[in-house]
N, C-alpha and C positions, 0 to 999 in steps of 0.2 A: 602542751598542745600535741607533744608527739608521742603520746597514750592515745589522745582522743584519734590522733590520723594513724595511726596503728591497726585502731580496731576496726576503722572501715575498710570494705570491702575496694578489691582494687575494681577501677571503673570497666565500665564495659561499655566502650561507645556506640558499640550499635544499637541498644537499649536506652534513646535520650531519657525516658523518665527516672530509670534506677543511675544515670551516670551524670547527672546535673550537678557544676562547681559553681558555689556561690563565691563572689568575692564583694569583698568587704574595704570600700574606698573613703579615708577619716582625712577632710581636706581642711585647714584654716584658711583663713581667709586673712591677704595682708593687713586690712583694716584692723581686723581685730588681735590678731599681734601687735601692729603696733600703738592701736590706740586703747585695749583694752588689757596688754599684758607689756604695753611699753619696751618691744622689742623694735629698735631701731639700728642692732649692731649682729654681725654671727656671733660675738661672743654674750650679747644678749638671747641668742637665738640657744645658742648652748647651755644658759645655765636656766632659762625660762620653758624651755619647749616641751617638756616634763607635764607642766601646768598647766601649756595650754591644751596641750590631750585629756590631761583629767577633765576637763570643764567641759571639751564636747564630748566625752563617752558621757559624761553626766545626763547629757542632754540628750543624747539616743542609747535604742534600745531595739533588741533585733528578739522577737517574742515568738510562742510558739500559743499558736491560736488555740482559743478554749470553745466553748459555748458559750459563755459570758459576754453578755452583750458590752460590757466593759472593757475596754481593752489594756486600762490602766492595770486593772487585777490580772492581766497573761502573764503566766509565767517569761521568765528570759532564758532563753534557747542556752542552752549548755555551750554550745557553741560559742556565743554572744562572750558567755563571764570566761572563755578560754580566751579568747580576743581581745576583752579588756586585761585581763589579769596577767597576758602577754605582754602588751603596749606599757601598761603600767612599769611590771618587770625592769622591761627593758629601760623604758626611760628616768625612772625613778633617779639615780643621779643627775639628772636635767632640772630636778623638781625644787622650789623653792620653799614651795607652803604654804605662799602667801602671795597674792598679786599684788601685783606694782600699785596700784592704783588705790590699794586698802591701805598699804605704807603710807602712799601721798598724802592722802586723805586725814591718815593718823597724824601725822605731820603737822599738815596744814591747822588742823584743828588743835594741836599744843603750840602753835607758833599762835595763834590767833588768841587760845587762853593766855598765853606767855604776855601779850602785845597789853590786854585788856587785865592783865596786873599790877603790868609797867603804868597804864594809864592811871589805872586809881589810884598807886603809890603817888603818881605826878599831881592827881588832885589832890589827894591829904596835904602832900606836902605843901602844895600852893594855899592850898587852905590856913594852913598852921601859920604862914607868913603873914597872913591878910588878917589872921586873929581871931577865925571864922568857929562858933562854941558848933559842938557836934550836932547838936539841934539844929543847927541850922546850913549845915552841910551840904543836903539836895538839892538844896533853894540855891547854893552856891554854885552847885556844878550846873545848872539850867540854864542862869545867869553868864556862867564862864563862859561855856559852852558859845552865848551869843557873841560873844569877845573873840572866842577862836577864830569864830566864823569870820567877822568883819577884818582879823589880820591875814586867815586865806584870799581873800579879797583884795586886799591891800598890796599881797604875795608881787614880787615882779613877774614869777612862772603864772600860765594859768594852771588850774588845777587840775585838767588833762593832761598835761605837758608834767605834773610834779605825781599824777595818778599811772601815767604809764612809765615813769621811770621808777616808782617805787614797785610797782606790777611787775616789771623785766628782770627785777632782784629776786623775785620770791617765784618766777616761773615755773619751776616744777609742783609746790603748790598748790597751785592753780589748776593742773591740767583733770583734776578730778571733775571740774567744774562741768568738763564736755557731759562727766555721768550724773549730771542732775543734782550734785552736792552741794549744798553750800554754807 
């Protein structure tokens, strides 16, 4: 950046056209720290804050007008990629790689294949005891299944009461849920 402030000429204020400073204000918004980069700490704020600059520079762009009634095809102001490539620079140590919420998400989804392993191991084996030939397997779990159901029922908790307390174990999770995952 201090090539590019180098070569311009020094201002001359009484010329507002040739002496105009632009500035350049990149603000987060607390929502999206902390619901979308899961920054609820300074020391999450430190090792995340990296990431969440990359994602709004992602998202704007400071262009330098064509003819192109496109404004997608403008080139990006030299200026622009000195400003990111700055911001970048600088916070790259703060940088993760990966949002919180792509981790959770990863998670969640091997804890739920993990979950649905466990469970057909649980039916083979039930199966095996009951003497049930492989043929006839599906027809076994469809069956069970209505069994399960009538012992949740029977349960002393109700099933809210045993769905939010197994919910409150797996909370983080969950919290991709806010982004439309499931």
């Amino acid at each position: 950046m201090a090539q590019f402030v180098a070569a311009l000429d020094t201002l001359d204020l009484s010329d507002r056209l040739t002496s105009q400073v632009w500035r350049f204000e990149l603000r987060l918004g607390s929502k999206q720290l902390r619901n979308r980069f899961e920054m609820h700490s300074w020391a999450d704020v430190r090792e995340r804050v990296g990431d969440a600059y990359r994602d709004a520079l992602e998202r704007l762009r400071y262009c330098v007008p064509t003819n192109d009634s496109n404004r997608s095809r403008w080139p990006v102001h030299e200026l622009w990629r000195l400003v990111e490539d700055t911001i970048m620079q600088d916070l790259s140590v703060h940088c993760i790689g990966v949002q919180p919420s792509d981790v959770i998400f990863a998670n969640r989804t091997a804890k739920m294949r993990e979950l649905d392993q466990q469970l057909l191991g649980l039916f083979v084996t039930r199966a095996a005891i009951s003497d049930v030939p492989p043929d006839e397997f599906y027809d076994f779990m469809g069956q069970h299944i209505e069994a399960l159901r009538r012992n949740s029922e029977e349960h002393p908790k109700t099933l809210e009461e045993r769905l939010q307390k197994a919910g409150g174990k797996w909370l983080p999770l969950r919290r991709t849920s806010m982004a439309g995952r499931r």
